[in-house]
mmCIF file of the N, C-alpha and C atoms, coordinates in Angstrom:
data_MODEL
# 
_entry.id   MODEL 
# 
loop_
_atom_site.group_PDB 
_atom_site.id 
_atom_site.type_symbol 
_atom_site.label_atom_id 
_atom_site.label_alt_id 
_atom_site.label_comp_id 
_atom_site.label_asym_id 
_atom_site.label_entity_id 
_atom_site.label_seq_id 
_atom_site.pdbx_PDB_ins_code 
_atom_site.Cartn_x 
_atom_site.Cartn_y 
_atom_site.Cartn_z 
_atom_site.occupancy 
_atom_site.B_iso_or_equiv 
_atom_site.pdbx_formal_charge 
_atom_site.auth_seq_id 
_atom_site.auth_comp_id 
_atom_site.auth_asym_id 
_atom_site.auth_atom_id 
_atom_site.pdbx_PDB_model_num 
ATOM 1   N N  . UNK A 1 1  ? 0.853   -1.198 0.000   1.00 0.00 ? 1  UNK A N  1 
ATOM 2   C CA . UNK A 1 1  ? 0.000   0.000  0.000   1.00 0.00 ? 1  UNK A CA 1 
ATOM 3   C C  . UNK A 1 1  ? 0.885   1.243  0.000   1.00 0.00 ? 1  UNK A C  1 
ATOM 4   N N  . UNK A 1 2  ? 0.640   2.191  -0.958  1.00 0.00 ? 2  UNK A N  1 
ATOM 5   C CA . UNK A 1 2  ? 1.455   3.516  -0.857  1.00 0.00 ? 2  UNK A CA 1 
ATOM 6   C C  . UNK A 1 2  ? 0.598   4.358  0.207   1.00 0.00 ? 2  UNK A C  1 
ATOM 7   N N  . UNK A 1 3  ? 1.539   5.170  0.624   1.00 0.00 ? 3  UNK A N  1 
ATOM 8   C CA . UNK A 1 3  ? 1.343   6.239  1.784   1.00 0.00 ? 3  UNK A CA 1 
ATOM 9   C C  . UNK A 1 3  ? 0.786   7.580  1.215   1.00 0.00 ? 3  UNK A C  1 
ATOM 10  N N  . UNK A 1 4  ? 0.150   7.936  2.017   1.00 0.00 ? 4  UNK A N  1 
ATOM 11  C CA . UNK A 1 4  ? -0.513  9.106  1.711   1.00 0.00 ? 4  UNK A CA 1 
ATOM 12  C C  . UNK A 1 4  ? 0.719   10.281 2.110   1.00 0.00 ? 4  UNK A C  1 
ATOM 13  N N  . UNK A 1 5  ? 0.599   11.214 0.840   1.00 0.00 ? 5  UNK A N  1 
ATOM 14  C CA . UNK A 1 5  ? 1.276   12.381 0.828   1.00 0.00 ? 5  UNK A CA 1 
ATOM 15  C C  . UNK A 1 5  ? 0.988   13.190 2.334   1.00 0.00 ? 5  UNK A C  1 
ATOM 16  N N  . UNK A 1 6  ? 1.770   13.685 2.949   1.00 0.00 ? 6  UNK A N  1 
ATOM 17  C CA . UNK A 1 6  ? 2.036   14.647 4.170   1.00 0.00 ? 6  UNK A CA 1 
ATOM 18  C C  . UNK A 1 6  ? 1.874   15.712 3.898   1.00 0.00 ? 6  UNK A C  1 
ATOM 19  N N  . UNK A 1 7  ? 0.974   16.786 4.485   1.00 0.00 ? 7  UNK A N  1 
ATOM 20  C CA . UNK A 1 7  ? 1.165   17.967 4.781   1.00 0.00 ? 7  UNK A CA 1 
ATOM 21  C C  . UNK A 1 7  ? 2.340   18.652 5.002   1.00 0.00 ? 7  UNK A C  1 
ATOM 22  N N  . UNK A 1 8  ? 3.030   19.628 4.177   1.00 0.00 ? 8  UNK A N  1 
ATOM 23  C CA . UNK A 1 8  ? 4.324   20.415 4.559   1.00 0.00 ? 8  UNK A CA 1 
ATOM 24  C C  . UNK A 1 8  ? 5.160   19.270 3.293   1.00 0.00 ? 8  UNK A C  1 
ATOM 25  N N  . UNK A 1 9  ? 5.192   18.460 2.974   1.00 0.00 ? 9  UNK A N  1 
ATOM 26  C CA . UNK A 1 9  ? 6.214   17.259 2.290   1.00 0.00 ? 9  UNK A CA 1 
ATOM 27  C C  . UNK A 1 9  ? 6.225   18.460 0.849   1.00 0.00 ? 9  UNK A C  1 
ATOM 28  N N  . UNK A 1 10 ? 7.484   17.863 0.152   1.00 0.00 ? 10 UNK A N  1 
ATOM 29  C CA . UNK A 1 10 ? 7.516   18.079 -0.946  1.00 0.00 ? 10 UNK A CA 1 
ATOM 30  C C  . UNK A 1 10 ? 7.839   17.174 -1.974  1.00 0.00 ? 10 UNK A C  1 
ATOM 31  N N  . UNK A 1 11 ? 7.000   17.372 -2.803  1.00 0.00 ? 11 UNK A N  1 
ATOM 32  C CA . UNK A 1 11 ? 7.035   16.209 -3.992  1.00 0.00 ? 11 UNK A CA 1 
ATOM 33  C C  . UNK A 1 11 ? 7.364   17.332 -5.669  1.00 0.00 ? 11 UNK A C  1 
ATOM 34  N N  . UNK A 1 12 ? 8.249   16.170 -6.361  1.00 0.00 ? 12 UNK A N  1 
ATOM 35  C CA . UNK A 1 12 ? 8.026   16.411 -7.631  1.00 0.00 ? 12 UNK A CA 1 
ATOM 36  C C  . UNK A 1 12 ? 7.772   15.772 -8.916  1.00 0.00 ? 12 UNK A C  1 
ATOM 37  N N  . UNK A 1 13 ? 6.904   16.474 -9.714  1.00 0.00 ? 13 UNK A N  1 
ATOM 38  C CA . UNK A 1 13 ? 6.356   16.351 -10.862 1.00 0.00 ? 13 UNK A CA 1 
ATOM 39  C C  . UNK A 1 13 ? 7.558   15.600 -11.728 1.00 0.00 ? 13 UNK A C  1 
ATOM 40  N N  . UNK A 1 14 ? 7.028   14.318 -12.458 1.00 0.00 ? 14 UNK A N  1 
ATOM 41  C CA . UNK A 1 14 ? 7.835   13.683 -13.665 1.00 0.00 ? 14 UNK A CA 1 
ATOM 42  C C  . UNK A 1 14 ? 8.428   14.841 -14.143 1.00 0.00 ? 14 UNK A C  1 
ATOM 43  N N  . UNK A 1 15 ? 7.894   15.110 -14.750 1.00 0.00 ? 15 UNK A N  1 
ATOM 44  C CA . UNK A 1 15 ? 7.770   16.804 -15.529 1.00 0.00 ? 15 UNK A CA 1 
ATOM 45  C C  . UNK A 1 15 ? 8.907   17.831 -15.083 1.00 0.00 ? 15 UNK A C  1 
ATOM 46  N N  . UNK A 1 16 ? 8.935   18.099 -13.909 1.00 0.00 ? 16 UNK A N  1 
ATOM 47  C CA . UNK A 1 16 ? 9.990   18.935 -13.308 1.00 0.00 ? 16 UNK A CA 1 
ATOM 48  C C  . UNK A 1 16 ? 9.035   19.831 -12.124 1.00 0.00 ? 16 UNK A C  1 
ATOM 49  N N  . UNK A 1 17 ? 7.703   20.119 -11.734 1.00 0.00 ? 17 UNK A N  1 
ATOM 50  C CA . UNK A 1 17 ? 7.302   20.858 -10.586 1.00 0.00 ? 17 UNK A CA 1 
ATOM 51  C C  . UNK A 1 17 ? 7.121   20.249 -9.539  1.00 0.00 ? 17 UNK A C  1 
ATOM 52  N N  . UNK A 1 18 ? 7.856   21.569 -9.156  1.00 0.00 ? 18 UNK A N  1 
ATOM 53  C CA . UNK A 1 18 ? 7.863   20.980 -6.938  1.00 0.00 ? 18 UNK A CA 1 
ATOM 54  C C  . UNK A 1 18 ? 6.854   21.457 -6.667  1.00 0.00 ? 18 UNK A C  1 
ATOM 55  N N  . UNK A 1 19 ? 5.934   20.506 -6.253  1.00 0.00 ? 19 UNK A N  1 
ATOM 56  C CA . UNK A 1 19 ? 4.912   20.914 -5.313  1.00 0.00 ? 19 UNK A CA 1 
ATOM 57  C C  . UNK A 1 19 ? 4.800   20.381 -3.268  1.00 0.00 ? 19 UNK A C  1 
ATOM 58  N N  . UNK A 1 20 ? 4.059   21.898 -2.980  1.00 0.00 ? 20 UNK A N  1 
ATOM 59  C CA . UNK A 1 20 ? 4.217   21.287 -1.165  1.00 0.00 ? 20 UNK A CA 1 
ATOM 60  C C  . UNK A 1 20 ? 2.709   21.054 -0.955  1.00 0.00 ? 20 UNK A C  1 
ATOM 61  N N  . UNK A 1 21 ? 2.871   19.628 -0.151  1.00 0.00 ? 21 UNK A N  1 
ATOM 62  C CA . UNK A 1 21 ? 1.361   19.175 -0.027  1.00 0.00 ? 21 UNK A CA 1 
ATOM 63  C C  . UNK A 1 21 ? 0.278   19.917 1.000   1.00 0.00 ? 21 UNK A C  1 
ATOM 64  N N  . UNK A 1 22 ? -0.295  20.073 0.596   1.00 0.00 ? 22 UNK A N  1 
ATOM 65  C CA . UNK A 1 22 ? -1.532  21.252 1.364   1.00 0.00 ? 22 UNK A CA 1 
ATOM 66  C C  . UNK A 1 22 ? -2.436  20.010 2.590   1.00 0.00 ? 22 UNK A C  1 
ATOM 67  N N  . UNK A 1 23 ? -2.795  19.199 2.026   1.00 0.00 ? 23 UNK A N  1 
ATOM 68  C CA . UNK A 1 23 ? -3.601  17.882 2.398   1.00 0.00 ? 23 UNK A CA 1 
ATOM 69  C C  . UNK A 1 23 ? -4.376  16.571 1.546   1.00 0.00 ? 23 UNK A C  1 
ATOM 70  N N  . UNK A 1 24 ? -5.459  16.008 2.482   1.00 0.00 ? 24 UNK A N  1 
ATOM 71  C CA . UNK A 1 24 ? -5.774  15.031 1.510   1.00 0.00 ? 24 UNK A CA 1 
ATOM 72  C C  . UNK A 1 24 ? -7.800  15.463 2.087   1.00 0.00 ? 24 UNK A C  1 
ATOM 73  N N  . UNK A 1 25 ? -8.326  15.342 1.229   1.00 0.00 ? 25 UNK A N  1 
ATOM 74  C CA . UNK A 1 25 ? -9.679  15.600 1.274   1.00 0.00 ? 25 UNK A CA 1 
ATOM 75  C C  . UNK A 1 25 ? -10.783 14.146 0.282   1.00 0.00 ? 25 UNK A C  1 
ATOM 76  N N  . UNK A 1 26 ? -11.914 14.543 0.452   1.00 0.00 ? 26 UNK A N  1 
ATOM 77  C CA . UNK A 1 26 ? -12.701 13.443 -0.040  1.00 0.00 ? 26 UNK A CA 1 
ATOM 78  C C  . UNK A 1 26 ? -13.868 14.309 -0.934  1.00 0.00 ? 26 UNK A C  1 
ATOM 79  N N  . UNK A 1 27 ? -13.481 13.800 -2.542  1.00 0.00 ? 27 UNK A N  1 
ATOM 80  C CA . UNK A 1 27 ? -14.494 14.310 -3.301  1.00 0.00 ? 27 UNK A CA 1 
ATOM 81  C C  . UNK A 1 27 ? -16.003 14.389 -2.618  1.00 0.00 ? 27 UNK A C  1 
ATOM 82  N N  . UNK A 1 28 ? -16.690 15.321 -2.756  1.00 0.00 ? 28 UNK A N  1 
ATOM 83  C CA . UNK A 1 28 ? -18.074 15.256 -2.212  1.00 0.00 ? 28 UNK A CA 1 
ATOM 84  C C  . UNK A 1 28 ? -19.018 14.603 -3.034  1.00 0.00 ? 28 UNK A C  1 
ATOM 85  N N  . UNK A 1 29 ? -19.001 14.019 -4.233  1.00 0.00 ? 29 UNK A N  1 
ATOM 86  C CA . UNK A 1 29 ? -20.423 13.652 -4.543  1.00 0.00 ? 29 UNK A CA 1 
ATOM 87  C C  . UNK A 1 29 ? -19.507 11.708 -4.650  1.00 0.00 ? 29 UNK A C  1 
ATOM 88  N N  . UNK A 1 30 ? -18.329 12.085 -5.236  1.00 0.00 ? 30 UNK A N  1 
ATOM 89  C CA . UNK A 1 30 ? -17.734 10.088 -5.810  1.00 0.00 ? 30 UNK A CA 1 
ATOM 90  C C  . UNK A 1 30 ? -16.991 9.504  -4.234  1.00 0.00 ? 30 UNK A C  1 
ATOM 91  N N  . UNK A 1 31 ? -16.934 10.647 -2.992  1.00 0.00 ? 31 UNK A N  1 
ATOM 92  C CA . UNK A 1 31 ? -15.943 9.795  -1.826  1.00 0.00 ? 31 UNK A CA 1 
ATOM 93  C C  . UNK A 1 31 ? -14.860 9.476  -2.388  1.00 0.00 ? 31 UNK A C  1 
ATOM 94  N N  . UNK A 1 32 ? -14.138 9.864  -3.718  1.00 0.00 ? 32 UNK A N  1 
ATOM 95  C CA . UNK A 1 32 ? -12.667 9.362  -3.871  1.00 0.00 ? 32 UNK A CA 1 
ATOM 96  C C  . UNK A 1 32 ? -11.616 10.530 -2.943  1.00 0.00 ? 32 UNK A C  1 
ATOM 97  N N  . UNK A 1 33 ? -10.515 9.300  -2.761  1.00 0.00 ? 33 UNK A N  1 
ATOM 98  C CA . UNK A 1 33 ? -9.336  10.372 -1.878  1.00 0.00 ? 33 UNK A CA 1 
ATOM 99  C C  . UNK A 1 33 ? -8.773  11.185 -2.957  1.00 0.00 ? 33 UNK A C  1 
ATOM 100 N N  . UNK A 1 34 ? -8.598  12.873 -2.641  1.00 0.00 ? 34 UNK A N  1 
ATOM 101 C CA . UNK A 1 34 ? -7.884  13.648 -3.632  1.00 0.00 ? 34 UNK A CA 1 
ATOM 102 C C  . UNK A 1 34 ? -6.513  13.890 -2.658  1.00 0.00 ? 34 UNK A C  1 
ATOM 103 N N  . UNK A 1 35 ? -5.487  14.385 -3.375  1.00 0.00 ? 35 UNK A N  1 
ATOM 104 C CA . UNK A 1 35 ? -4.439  15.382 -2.711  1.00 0.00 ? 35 UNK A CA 1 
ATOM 105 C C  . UNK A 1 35 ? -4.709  16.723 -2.820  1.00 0.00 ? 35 UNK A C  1 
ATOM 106 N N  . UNK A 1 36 ? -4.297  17.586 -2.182  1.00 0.00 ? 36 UNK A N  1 
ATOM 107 C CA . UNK A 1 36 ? -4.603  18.607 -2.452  1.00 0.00 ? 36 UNK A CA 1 
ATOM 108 C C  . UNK A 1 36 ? -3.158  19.334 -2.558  1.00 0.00 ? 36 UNK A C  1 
ATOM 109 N N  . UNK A 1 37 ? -2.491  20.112 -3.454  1.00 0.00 ? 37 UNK A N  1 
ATOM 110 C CA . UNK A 1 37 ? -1.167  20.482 -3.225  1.00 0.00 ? 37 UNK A CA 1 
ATOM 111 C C  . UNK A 1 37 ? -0.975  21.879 -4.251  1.00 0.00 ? 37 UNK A C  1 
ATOM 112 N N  . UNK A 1 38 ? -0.067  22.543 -3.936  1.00 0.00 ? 38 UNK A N  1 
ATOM 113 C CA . UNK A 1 38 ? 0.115   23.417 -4.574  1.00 0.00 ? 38 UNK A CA 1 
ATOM 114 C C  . UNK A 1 38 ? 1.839   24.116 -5.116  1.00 0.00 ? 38 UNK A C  1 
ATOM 115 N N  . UNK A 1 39 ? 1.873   24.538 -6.682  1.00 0.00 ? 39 UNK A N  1 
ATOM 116 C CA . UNK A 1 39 ? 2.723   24.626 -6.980  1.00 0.00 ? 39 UNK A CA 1 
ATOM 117 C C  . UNK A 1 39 ? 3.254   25.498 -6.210  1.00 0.00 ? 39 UNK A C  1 
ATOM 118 N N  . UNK A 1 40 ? 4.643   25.086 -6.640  1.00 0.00 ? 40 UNK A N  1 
ATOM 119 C CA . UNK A 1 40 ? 6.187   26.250 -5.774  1.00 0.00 ? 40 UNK A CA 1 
ATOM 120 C C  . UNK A 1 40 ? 6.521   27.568 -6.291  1.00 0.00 ? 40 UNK A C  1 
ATOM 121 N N  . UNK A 1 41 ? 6.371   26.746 -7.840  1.00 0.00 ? 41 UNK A N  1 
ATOM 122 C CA . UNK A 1 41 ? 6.787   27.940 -9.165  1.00 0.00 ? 41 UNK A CA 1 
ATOM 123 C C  . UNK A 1 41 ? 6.080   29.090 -9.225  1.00 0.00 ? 41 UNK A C  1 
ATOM 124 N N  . UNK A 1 42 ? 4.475   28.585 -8.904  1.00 0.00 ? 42 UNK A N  1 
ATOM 125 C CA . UNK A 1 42 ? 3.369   29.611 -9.541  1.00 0.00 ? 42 UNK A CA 1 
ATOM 126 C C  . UNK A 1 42 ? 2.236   29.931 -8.681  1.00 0.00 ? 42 UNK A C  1 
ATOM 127 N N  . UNK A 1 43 ? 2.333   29.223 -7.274  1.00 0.00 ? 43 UNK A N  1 
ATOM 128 C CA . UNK A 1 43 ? 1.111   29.509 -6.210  1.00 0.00 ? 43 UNK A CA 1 
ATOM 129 C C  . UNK A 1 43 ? -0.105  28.836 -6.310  1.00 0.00 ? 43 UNK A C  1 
ATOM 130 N N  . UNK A 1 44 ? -0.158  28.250 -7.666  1.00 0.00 ? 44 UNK A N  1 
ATOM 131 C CA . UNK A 1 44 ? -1.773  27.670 -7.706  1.00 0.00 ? 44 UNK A CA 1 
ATOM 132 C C  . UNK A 1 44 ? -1.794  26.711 -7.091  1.00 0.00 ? 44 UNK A C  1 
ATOM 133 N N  . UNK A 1 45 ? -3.429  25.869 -6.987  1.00 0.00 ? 45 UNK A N  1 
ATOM 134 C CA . UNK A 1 45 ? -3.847  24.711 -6.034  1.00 0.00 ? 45 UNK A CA 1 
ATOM 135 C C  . UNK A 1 45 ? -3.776  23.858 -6.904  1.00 0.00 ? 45 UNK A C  1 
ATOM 136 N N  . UNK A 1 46 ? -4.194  22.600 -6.940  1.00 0.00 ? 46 UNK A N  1 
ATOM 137 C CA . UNK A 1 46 ? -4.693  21.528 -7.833  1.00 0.00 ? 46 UNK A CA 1 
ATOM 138 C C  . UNK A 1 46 ? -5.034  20.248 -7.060  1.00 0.00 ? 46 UNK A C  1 
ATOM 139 N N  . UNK A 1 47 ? -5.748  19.438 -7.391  1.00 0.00 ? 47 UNK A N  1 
ATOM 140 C CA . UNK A 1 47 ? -6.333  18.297 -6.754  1.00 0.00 ? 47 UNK A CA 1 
ATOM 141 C C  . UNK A 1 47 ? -6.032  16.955 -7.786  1.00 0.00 ? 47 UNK A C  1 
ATOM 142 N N  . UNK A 1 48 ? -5.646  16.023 -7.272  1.00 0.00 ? 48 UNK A N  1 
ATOM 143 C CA . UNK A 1 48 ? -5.669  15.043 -8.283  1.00 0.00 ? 48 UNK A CA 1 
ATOM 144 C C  . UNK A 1 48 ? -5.758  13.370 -6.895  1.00 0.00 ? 48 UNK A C  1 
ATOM 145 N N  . UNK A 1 49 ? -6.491  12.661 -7.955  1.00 0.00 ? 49 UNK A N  1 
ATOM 146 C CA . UNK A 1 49 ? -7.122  11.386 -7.510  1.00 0.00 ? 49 UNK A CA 1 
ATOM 147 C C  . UNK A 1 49 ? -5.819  10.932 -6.626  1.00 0.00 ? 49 UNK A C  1 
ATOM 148 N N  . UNK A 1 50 ? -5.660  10.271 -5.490  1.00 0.00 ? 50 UNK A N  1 
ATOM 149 C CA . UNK A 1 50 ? -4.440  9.776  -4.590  1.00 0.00 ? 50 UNK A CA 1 
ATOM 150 C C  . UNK A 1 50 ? -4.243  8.401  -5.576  1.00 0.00 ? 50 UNK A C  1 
ATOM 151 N N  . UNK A 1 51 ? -5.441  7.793  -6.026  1.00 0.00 ? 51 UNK A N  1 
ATOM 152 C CA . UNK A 1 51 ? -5.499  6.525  -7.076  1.00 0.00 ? 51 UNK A CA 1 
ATOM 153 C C  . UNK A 1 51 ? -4.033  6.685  -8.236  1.00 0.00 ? 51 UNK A C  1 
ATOM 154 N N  . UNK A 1 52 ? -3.828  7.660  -8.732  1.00 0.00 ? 52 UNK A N  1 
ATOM 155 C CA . UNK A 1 52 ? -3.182  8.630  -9.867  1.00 0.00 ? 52 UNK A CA 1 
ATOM 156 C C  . UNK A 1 52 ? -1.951  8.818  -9.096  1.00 0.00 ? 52 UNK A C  1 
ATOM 157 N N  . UNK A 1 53 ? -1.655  9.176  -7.569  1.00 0.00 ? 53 UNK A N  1 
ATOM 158 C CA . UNK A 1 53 ? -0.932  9.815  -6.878  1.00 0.00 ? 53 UNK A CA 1 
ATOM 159 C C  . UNK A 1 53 ? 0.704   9.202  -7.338  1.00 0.00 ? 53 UNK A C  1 
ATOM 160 N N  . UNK A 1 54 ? 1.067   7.837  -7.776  1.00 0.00 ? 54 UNK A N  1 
ATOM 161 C CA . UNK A 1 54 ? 2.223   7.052  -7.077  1.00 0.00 ? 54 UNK A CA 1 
ATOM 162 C C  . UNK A 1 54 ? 1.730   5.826  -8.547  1.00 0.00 ? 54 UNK A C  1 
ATOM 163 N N  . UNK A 1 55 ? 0.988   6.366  -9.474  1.00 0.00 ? 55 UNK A N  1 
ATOM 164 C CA . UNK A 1 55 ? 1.000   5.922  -11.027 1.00 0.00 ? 55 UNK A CA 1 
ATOM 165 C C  . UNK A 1 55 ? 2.511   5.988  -11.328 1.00 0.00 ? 55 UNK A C  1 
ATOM 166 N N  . UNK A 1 56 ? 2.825   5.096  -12.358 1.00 0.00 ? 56 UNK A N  1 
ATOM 167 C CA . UNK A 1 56 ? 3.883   4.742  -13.429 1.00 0.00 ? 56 UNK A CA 1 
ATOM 168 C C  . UNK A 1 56 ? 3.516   5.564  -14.468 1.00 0.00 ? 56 UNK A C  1 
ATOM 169 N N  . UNK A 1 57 ? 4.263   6.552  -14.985 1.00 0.00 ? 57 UNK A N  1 
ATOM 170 C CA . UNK A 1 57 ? 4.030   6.972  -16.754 1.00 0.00 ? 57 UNK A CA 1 
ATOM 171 C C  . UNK A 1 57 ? 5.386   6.670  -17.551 1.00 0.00 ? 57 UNK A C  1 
ATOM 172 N N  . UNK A 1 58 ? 5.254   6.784  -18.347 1.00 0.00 ? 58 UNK A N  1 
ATOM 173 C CA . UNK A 1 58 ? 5.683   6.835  -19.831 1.00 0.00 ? 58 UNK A CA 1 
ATOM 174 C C  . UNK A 1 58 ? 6.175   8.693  -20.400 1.00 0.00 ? 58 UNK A C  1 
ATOM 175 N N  . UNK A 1 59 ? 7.583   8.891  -20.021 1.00 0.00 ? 59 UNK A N  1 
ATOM 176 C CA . UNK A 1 59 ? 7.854   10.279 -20.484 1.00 0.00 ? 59 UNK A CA 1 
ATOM 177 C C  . UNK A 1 59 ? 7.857   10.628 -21.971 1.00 0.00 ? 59 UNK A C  1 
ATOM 178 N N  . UNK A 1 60 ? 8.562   9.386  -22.530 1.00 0.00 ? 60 UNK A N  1 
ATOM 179 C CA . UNK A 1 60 ? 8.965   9.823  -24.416 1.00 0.00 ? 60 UNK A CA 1 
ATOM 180 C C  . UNK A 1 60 ? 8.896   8.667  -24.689 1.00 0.00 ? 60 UNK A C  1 
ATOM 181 N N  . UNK A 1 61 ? 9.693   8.925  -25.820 1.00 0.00 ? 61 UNK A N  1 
ATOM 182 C CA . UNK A 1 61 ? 9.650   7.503  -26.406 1.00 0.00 ? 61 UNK A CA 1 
ATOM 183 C C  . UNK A 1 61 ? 10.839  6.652  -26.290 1.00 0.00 ? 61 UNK A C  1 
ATOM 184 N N  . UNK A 1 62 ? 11.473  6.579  -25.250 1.00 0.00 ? 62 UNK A N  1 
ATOM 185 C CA . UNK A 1 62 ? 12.185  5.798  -24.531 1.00 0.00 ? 62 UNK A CA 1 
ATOM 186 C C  . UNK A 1 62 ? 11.449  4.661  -23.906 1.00 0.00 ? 62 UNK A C  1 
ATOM 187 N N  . UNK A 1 63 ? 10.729  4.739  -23.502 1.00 0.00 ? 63 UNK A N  1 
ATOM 188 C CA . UNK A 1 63 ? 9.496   4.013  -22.917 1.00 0.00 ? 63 UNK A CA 1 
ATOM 189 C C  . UNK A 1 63 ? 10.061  3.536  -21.665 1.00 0.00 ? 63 UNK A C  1 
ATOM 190 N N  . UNK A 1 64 ? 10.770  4.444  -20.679 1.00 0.00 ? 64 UNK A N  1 
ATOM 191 C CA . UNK A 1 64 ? 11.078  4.447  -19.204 1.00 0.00 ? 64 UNK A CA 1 
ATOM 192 C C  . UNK A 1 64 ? 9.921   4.776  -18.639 1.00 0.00 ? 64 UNK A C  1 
ATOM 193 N N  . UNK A 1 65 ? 9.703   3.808  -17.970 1.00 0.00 ? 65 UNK A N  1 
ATOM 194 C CA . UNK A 1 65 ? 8.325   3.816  -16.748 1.00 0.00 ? 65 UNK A CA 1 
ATOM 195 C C  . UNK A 1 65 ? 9.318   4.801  -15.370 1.00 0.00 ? 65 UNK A C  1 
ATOM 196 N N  . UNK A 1 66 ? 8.467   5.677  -15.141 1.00 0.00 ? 66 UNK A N  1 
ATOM 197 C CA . UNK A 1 66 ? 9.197   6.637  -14.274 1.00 0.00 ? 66 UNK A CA 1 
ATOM 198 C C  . UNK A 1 66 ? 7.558   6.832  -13.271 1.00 0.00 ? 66 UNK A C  1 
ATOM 199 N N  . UNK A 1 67 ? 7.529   7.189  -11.907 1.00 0.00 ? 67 UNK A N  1 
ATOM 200 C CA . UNK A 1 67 ? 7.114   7.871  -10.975 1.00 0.00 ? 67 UNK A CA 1 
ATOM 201 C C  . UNK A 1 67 ? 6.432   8.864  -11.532 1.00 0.00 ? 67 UNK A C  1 
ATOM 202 N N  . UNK A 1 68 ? 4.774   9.106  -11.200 1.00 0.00 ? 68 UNK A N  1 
ATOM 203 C CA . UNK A 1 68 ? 4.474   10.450 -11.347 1.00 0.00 ? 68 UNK A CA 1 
ATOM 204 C C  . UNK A 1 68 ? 4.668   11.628 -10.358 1.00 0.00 ? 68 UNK A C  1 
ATOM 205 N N  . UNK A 1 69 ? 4.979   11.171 -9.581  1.00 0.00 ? 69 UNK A N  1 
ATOM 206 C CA . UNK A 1 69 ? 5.823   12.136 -8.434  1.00 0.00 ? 69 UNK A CA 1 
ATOM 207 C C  . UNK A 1 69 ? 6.635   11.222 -7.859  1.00 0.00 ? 69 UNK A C  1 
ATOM 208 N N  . UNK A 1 70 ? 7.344   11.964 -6.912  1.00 0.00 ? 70 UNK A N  1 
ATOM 209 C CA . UNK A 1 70 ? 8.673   11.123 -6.075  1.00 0.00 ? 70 UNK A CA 1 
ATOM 210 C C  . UNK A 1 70 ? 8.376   12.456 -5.127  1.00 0.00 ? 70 UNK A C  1 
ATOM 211 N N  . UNK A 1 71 ? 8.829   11.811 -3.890  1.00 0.00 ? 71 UNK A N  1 
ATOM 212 C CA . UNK A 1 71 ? 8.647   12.705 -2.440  1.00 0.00 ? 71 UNK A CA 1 
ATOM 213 C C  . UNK A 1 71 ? 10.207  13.158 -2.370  1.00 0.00 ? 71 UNK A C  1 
ATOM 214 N N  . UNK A 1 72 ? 11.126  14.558 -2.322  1.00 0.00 ? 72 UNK A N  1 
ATOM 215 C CA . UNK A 1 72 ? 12.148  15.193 -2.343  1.00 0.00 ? 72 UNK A CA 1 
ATOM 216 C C  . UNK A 1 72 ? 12.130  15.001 -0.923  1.00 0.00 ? 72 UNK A C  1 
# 
């Protein structure tokens, strides 16, 4: 079982953004777990499924399975 992201933690984006985790909340109408976190770079919020949180992607066409975040 993966761990739920921490408040204050910092994680980063495949991609390259550091985000610091705000919390974890529960969609209101589906009960799915979201994160709640917000960029470093640019101040905004964003929410994404915890399901999604600790996913495998695909960057190029290398076809390296990489982390969609990693905890810094």
């Amino acid at each position: 079982m993966n761990k739920y992201p921490q408040p204050g933690e910092i994680w980063q984006h495949y991609k390259g953004g550091r985000y610091e985790i705000i919390g974890m909340c529960n969609h209101t109408t589906t009960d799915e777990i979201l994160v709640i976190y917000k960029s470093l770079s640019f101040g905004g919020f964003h929410a994404r499924p915890f399901s999604e949180w600790h996913d495998d992607v695909v960057r190029d066409e290398s076809q390296i399975k990489q982390k969609r975040f990693y905890k810094l």
